[in-house]
PQR file with spaces between the fields and no chain letter, atoms N, CA, C, O and H, PARSE charges and radii, in Angstrom:
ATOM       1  N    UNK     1      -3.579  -68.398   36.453 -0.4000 1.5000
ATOM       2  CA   UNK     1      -3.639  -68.061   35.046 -0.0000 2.0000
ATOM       3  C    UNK     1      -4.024  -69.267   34.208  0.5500 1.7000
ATOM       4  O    UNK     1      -4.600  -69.184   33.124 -0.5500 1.4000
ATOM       5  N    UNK     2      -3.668  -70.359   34.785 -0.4000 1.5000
ATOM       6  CA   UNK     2      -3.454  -71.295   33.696 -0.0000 2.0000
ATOM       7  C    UNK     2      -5.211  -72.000   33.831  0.5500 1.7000
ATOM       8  O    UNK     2      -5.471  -72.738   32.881 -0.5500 1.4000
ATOM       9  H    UNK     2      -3.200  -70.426   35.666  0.4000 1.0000
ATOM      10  N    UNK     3      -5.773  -71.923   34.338 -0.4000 1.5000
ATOM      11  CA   UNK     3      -7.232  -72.216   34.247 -0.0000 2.0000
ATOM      12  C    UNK     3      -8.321  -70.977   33.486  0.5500 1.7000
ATOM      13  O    UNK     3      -9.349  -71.296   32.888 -0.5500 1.4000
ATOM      14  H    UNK     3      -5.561  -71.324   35.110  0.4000 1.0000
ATOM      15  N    UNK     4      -8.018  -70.060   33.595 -0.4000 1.5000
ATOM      16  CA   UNK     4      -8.509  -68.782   32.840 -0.0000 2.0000
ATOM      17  C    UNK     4      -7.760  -69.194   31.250  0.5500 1.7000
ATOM      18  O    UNK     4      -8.472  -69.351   30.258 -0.5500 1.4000
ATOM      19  H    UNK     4      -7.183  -69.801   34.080  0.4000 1.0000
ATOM      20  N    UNK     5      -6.546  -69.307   31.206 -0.4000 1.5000
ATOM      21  CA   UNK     5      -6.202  -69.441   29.943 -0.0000 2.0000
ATOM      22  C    UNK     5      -7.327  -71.162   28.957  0.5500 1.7000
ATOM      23  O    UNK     5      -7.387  -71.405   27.752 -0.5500 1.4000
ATOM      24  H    UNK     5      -5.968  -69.180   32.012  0.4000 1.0000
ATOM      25  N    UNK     6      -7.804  -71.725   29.814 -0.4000 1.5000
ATOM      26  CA   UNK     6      -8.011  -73.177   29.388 -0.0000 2.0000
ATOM      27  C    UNK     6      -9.635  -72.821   29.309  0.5500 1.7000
ATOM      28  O    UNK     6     -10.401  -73.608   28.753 -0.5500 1.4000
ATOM      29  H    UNK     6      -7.755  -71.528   30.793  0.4000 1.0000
ATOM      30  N    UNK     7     -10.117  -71.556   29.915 -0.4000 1.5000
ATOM      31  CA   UNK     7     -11.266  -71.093   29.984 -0.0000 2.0000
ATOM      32  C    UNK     7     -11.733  -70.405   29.032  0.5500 1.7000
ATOM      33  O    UNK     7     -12.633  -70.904   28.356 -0.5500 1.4000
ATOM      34  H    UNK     7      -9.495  -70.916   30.367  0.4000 1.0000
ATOM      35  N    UNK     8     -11.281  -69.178   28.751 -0.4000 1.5000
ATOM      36  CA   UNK     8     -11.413  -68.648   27.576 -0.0000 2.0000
ATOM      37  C    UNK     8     -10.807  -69.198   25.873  0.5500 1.7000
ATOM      38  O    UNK     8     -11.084  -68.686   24.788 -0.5500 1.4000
ATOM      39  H    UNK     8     -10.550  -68.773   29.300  0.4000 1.0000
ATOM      40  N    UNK     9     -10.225  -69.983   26.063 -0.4000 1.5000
ATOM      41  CA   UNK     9      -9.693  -71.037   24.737 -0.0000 2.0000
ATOM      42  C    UNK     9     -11.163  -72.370   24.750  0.5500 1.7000
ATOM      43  O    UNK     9     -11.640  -72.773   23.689 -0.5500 1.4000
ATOM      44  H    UNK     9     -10.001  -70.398   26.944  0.4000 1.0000
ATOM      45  N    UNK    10     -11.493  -72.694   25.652 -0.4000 1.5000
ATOM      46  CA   UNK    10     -12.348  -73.426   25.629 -0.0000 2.0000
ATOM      47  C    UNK    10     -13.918  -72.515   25.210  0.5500 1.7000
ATOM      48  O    UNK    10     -14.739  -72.852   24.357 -0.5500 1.4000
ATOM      49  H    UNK    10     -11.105  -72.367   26.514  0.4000 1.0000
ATOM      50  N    UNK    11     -13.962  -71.508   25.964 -0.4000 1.5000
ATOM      51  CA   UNK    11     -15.252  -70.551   25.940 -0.0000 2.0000
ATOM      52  C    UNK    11     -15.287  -70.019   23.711  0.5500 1.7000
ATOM      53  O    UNK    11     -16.144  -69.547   22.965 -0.5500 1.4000
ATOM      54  H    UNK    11     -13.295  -71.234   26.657  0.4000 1.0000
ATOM      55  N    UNK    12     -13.885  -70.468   23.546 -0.4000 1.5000
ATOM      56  CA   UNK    12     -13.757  -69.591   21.855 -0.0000 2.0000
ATOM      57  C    UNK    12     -13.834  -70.349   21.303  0.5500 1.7000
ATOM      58  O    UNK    12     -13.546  -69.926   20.183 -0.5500 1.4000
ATOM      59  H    UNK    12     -13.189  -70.852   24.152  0.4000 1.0000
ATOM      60  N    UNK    13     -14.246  -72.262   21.167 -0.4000 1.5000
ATOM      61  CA   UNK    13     -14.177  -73.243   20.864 -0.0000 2.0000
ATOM      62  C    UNK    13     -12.894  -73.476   19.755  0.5500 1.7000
ATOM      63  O    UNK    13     -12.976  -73.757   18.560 -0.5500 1.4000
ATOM      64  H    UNK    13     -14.480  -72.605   22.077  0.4000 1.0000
ATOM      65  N    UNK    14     -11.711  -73.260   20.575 -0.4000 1.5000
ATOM      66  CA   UNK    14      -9.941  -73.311   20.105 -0.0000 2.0000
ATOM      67  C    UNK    14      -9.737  -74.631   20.767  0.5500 1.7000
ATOM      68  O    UNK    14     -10.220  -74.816   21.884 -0.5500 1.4000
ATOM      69  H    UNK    14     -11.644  -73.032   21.546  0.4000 1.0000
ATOM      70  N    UNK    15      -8.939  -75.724   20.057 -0.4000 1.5000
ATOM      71  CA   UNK    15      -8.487  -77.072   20.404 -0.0000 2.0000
ATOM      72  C    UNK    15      -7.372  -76.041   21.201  0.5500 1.7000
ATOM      73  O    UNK    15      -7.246  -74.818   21.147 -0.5500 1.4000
ATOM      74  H    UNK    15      -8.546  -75.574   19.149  0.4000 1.0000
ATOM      75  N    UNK    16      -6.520  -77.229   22.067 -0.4000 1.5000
ATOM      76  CA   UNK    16      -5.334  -76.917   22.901 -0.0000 2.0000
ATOM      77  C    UNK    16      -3.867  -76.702   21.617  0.5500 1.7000
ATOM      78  O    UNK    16      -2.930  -75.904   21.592 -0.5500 1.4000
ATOM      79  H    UNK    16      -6.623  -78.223   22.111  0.4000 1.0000
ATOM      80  N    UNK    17      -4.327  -77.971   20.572 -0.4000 1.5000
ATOM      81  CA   UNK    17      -3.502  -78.055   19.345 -0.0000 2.0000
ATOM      82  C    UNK    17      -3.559  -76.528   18.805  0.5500 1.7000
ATOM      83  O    UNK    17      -2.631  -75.729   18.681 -0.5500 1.4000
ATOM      84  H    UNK    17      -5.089  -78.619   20.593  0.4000 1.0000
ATOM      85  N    UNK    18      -4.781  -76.392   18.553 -0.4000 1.5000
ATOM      86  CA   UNK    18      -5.246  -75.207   17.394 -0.0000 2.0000
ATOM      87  C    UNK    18      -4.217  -73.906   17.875  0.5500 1.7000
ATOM      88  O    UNK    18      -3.381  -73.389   17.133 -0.5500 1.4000
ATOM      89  H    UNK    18      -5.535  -77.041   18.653  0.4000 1.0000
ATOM      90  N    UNK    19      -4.519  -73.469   19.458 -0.4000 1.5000
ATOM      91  CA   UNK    19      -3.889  -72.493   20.194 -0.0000 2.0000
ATOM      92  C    UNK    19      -2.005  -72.774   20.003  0.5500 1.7000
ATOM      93  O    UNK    19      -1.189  -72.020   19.473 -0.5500 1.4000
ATOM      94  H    UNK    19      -5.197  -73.889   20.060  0.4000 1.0000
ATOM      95  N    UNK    20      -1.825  -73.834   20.512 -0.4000 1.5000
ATOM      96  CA   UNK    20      -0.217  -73.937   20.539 -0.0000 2.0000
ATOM      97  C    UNK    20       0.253  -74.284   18.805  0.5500 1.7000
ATOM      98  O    UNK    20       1.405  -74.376   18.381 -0.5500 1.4000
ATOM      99  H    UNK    20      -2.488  -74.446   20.943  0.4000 1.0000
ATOM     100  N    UNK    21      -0.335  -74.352   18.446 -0.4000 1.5000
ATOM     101  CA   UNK    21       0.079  -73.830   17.093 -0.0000 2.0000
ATOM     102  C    UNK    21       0.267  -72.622   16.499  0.5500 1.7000
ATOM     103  O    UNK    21       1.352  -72.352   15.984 -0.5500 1.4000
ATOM     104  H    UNK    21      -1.271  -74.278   18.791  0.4000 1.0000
ATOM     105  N    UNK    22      -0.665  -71.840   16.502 -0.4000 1.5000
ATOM     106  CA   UNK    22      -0.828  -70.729   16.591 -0.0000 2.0000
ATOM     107  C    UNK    22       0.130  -69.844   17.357  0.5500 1.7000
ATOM     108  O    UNK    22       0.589  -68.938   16.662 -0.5500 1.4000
ATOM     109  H    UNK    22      -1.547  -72.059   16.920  0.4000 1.0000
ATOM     110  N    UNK    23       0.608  -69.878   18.786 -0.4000 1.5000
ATOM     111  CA   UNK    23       1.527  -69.503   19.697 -0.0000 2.0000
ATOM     112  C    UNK    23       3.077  -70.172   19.695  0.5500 1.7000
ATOM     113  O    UNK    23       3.973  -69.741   20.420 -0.5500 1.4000
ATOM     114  H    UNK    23       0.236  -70.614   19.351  0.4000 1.0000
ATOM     115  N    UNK    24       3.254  -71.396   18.678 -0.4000 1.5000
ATOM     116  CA   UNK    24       4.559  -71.341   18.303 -0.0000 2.0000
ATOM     117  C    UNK    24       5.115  -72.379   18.674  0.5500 1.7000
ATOM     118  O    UNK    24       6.173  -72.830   18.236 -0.5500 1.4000
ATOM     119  H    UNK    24       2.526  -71.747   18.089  0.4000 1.0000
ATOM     120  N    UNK    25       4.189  -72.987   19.808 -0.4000 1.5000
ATOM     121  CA   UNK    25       4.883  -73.577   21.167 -0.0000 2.0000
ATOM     122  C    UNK    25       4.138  -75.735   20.546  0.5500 1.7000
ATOM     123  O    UNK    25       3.579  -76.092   19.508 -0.5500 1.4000
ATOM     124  H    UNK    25       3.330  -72.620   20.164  0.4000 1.0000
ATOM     125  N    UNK    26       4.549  -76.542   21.794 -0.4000 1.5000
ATOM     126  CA   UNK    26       3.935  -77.729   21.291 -0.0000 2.0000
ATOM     127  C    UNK    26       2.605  -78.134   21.934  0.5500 1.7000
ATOM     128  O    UNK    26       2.245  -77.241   22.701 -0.5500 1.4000
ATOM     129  H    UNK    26       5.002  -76.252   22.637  0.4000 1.0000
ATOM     130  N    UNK    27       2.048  -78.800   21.909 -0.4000 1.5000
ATOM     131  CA   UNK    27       0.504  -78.885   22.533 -0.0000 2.0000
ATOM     132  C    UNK    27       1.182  -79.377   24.111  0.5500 1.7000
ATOM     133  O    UNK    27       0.978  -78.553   25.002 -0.5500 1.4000
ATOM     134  H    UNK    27       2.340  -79.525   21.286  0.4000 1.0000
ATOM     135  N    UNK    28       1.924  -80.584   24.500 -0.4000 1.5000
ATOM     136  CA   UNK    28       2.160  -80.500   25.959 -0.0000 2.0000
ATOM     137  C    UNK    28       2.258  -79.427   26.756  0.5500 1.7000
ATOM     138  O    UNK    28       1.887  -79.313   27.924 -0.5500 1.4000
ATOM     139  H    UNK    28       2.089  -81.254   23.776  0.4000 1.0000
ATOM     140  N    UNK    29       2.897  -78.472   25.898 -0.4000 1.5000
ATOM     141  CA   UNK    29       3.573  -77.579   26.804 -0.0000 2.0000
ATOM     142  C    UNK    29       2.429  -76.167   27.541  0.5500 1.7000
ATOM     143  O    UNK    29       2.500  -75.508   28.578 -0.5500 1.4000
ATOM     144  H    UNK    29       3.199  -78.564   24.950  0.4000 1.0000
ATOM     145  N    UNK    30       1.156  -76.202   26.037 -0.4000 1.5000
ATOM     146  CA   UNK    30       0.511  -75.507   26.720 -0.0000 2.0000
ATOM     147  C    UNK    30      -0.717  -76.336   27.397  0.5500 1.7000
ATOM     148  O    UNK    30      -1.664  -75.826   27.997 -0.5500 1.4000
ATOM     149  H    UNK    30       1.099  -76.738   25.195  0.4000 1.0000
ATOM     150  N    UNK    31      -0.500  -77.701   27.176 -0.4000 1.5000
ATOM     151  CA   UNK    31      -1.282  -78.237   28.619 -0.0000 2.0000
ATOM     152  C    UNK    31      -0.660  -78.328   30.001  0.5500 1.7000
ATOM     153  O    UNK    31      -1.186  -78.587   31.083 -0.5500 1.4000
ATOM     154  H    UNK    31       0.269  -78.115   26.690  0.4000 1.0000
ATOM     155  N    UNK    32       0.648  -78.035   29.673 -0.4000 1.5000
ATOM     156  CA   UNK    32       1.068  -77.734   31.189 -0.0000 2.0000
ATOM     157  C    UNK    32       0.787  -76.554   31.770  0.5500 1.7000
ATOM     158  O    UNK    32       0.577  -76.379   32.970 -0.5500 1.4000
ATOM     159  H    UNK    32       1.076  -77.824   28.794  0.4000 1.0000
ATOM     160  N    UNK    33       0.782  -75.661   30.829 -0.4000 1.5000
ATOM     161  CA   UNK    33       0.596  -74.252   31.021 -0.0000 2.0000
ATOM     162  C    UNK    33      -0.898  -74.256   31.831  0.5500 1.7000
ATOM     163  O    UNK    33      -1.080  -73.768   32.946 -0.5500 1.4000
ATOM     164  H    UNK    33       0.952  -75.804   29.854  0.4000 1.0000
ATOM     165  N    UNK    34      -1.724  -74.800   31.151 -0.4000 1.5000
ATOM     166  CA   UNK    34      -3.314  -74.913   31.399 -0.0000 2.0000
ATOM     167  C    UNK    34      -3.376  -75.415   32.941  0.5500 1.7000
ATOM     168  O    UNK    34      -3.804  -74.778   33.904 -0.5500 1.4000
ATOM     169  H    UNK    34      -1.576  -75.196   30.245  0.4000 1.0000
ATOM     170  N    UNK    35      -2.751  -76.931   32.918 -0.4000 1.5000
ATOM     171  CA   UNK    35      -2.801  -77.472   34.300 -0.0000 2.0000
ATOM     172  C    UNK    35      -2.583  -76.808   35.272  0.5500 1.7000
ATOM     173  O    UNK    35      -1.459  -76.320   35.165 -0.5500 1.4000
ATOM     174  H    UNK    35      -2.403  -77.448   32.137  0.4000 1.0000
ATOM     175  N    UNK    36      -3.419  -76.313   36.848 -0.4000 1.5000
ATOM     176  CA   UNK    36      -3.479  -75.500   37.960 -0.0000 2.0000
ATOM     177  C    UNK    36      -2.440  -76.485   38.487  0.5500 1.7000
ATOM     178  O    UNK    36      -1.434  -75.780   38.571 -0.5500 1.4000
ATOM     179  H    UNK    36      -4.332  -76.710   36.935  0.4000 1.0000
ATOM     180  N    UNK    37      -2.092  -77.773   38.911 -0.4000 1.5000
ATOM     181  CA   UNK    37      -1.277  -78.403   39.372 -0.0000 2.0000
ATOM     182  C    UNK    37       0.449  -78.538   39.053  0.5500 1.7000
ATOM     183  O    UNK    37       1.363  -79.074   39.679 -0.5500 1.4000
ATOM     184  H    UNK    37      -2.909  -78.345   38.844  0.4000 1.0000
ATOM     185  N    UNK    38       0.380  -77.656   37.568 -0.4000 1.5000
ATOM     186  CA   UNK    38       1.769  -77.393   37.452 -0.0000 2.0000
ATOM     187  C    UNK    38       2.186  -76.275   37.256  0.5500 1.7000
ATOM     188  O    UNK    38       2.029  -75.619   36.226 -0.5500 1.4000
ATOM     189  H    UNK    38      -0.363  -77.221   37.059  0.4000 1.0000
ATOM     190  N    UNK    39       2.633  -76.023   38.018 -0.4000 1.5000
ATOM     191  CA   UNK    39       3.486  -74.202   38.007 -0.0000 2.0000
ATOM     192  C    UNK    39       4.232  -73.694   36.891  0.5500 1.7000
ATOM     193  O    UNK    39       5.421  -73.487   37.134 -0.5500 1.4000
ATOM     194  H    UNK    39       2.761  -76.555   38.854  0.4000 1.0000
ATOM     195  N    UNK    40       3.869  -73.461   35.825 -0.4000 1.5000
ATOM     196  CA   UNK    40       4.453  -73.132   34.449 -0.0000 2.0000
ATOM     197  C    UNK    40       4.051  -72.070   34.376  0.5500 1.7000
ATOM     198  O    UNK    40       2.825  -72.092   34.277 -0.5500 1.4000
ATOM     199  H    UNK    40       2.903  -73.629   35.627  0.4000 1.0000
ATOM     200  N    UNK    41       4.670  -70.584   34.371 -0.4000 1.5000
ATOM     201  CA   UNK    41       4.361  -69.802   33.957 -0.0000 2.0000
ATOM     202  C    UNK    41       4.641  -69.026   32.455  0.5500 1.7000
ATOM     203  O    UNK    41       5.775  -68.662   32.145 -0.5500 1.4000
ATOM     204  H    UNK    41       5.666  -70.566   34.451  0.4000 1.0000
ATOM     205  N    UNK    42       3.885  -68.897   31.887 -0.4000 1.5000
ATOM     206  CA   UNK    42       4.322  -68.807   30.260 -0.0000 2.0000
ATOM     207  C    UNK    42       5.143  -67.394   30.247  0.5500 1.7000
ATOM     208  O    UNK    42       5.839  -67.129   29.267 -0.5500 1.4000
ATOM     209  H    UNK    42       2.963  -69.192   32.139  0.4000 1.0000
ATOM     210  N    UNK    43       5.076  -66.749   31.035 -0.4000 1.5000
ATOM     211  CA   UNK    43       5.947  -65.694   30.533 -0.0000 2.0000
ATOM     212  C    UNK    43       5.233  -64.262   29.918  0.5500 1.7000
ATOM     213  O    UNK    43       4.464  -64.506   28.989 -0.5500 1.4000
ATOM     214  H    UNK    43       4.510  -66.964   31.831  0.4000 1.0000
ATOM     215  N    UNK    44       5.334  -63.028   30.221 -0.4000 1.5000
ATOM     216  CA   UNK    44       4.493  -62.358   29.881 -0.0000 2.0000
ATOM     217  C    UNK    44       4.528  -61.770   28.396  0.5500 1.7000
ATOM     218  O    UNK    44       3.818  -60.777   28.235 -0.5500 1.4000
ATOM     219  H    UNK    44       5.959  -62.830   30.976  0.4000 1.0000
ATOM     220  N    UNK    45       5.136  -62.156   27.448 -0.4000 1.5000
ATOM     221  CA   UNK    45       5.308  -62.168   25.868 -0.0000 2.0000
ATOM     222  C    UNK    45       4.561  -62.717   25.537  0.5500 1.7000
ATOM     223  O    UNK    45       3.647  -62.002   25.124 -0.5500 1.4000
ATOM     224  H    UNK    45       5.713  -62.962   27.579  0.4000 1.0000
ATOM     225  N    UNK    46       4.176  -64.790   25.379 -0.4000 1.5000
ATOM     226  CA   UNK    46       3.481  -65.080   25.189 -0.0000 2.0000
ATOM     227  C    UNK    46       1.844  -65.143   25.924  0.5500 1.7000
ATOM     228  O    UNK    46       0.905  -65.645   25.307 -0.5500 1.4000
ATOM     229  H    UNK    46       4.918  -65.371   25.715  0.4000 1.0000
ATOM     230  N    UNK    47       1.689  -64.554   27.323 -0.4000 1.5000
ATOM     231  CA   UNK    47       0.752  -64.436   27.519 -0.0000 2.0000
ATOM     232  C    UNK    47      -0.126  -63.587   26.998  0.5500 1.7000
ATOM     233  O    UNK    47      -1.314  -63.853   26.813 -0.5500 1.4000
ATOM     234  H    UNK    47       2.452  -64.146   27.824  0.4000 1.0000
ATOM     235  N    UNK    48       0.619  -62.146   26.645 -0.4000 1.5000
ATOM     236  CA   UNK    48       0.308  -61.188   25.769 -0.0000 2.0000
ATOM     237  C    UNK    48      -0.391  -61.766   24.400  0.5500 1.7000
ATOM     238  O    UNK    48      -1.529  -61.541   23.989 -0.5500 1.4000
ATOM     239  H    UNK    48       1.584  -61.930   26.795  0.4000 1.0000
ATOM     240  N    UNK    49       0.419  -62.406   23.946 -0.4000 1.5000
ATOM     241  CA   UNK    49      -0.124  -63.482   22.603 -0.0000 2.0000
ATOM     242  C    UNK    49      -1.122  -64.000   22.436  0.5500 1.7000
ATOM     243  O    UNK    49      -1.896  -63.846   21.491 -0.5500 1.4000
ATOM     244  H    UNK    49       1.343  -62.588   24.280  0.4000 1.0000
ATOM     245  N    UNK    50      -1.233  -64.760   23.450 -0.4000 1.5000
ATOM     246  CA   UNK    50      -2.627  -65.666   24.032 -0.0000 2.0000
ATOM     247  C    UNK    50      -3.706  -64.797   24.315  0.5500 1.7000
ATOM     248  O    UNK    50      -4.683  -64.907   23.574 -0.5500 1.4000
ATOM     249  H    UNK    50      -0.605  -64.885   24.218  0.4000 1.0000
ATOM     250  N    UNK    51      -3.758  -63.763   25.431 -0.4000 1.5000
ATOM     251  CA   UNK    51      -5.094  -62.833   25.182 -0.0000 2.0000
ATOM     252  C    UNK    51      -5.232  -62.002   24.354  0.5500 1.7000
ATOM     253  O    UNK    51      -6.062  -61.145   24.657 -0.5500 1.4000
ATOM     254  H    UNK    51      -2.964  -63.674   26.033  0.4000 1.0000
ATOM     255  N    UNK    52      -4.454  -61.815   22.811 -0.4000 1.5000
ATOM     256  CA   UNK    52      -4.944  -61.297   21.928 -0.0000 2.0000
ATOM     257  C    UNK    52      -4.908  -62.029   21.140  0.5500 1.7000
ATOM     258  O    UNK    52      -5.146  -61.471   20.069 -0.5500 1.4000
ATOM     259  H    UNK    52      -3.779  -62.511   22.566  0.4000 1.0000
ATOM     260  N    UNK    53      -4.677  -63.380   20.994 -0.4000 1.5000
ATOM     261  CA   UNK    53      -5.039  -64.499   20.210 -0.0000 2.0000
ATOM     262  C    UNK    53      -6.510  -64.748   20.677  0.5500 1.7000
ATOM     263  O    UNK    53      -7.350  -64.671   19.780 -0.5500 1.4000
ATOM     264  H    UNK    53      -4.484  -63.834   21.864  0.4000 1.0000
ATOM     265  N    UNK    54      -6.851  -64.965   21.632 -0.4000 1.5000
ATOM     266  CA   UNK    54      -8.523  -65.264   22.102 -0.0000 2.0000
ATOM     267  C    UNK    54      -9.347  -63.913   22.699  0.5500 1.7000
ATOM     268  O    UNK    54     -10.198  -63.789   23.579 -0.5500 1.4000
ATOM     269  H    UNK    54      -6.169  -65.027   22.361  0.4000 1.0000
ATOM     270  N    UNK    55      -8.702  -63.001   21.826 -0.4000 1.5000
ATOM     271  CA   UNK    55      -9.717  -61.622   21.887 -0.0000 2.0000
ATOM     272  C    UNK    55      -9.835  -60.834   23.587  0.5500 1.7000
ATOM     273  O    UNK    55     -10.417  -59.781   23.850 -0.5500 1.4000
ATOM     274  H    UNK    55      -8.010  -63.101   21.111  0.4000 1.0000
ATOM     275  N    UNK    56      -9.489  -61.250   24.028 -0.4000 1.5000
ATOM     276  CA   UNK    56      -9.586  -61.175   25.880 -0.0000 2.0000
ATOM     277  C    UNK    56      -8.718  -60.265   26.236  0.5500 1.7000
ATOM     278  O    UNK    56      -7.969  -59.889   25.335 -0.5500 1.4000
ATOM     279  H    UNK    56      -9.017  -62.105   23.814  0.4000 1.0000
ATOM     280  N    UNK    57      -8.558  -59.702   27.469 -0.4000 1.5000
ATOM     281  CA   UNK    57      -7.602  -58.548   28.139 -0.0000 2.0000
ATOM     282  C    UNK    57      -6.712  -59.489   29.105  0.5500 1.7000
ATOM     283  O    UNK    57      -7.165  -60.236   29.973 -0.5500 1.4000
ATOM     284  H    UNK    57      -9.167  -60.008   28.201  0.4000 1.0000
ATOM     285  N    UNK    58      -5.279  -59.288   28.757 -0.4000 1.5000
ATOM     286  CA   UNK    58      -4.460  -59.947   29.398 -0.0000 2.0000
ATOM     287  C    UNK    58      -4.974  -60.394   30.834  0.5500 1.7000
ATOM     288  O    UNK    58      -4.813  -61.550   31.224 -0.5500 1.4000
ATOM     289  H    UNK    58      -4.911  -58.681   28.052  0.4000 1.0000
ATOM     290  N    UNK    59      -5.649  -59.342   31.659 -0.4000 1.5000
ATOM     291  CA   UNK    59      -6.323  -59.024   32.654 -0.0000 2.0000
ATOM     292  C    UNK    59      -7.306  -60.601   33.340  0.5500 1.7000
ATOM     293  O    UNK    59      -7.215  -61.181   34.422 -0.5500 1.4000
ATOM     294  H    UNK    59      -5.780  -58.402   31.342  0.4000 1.0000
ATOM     295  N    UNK    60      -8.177  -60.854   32.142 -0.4000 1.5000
ATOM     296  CA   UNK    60      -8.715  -61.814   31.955 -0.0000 2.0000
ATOM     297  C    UNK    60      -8.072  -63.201   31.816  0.5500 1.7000
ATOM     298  O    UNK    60      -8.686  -64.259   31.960 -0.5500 1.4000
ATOM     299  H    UNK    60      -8.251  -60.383   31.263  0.4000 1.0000
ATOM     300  N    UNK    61      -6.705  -63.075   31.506 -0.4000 1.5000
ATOM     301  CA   UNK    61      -5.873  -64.273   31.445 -0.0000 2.0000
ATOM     302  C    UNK    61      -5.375  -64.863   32.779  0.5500 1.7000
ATOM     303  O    UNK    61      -5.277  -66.046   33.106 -0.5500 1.4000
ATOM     304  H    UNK    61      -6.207  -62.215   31.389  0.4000 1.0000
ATOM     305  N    UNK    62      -5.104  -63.818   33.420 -0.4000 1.5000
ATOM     306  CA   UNK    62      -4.190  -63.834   34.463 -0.0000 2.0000
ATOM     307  C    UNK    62      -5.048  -63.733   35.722  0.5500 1.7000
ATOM     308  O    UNK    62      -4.335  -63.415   36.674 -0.5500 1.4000
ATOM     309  H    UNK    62      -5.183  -62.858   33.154  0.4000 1.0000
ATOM     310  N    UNK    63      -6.180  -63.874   36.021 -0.4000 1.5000
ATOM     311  CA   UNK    63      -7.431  -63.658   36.714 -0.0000 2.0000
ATOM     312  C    UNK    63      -7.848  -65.146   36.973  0.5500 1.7000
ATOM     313  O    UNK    63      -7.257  -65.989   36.297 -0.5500 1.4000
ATOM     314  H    UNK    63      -6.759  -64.131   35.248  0.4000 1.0000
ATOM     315  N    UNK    64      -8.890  -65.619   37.960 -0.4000 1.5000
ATOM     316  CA   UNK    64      -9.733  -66.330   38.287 -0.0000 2.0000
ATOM     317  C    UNK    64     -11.048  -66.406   36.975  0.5500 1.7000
ATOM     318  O    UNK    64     -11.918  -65.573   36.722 -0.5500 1.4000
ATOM     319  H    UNK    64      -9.370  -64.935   38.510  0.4000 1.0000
ATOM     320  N    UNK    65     -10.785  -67.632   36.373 -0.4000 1.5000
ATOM     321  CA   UNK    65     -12.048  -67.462   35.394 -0.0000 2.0000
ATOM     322  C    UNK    65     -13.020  -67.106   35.847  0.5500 1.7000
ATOM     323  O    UNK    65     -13.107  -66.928   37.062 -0.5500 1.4000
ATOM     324  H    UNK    65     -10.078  -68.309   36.579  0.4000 1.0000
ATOM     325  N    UNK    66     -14.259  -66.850   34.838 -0.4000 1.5000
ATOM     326  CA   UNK    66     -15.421  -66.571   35.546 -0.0000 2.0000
ATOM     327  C    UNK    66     -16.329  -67.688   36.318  0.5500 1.7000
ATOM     328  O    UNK    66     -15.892  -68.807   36.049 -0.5500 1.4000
ATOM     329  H    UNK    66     -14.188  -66.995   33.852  0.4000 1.0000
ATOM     330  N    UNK    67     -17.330  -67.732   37.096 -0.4000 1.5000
ATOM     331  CA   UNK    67     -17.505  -69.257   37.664 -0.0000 2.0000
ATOM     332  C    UNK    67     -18.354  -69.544   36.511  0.5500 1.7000
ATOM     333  O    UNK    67     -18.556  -68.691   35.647 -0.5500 1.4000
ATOM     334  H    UNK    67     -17.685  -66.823   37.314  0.4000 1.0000
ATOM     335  N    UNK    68     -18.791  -70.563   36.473 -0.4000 1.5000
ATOM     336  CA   UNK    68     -19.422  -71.298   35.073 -0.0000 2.0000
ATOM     337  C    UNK    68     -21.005  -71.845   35.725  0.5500 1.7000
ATOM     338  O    UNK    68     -21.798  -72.446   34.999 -0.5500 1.4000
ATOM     339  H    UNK    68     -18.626  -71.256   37.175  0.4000 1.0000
């Protein structure tokens, strides 16, 4: 999830700030979220948040980004 989430926030040209502001939370926390190397799972409330904060289907969050 957390590379799809850093994908489509990046693909919507959203800072990491801009997003965790927006979602409530502090900017570390959703770069941990982002990082594939750390197991943070945000929880499915705010993930909900996040793909209708960046227009996307939860589906799309929680998925393998697209390859680039």
């Amino acid at each position: 999830m957390s590379n799809a989430i850093k994908h489509w926030r990046e693909a919507k040209n959203i800072t990491q700030q801009k997003l965790a502001d927006e979602m409530g939370i502090d900017r570390p926390t959703l770069s941990k979220i982002e990082n594939k190397d750390i197991p943070i799972d945000p929880g499915q409330d705010l993930a909900l948040r996040i793909s209708r904060y960046l227009g996307v289907l939860i589906t799309d969050i929680i998925s393998e980004p697209p390859e680039q």
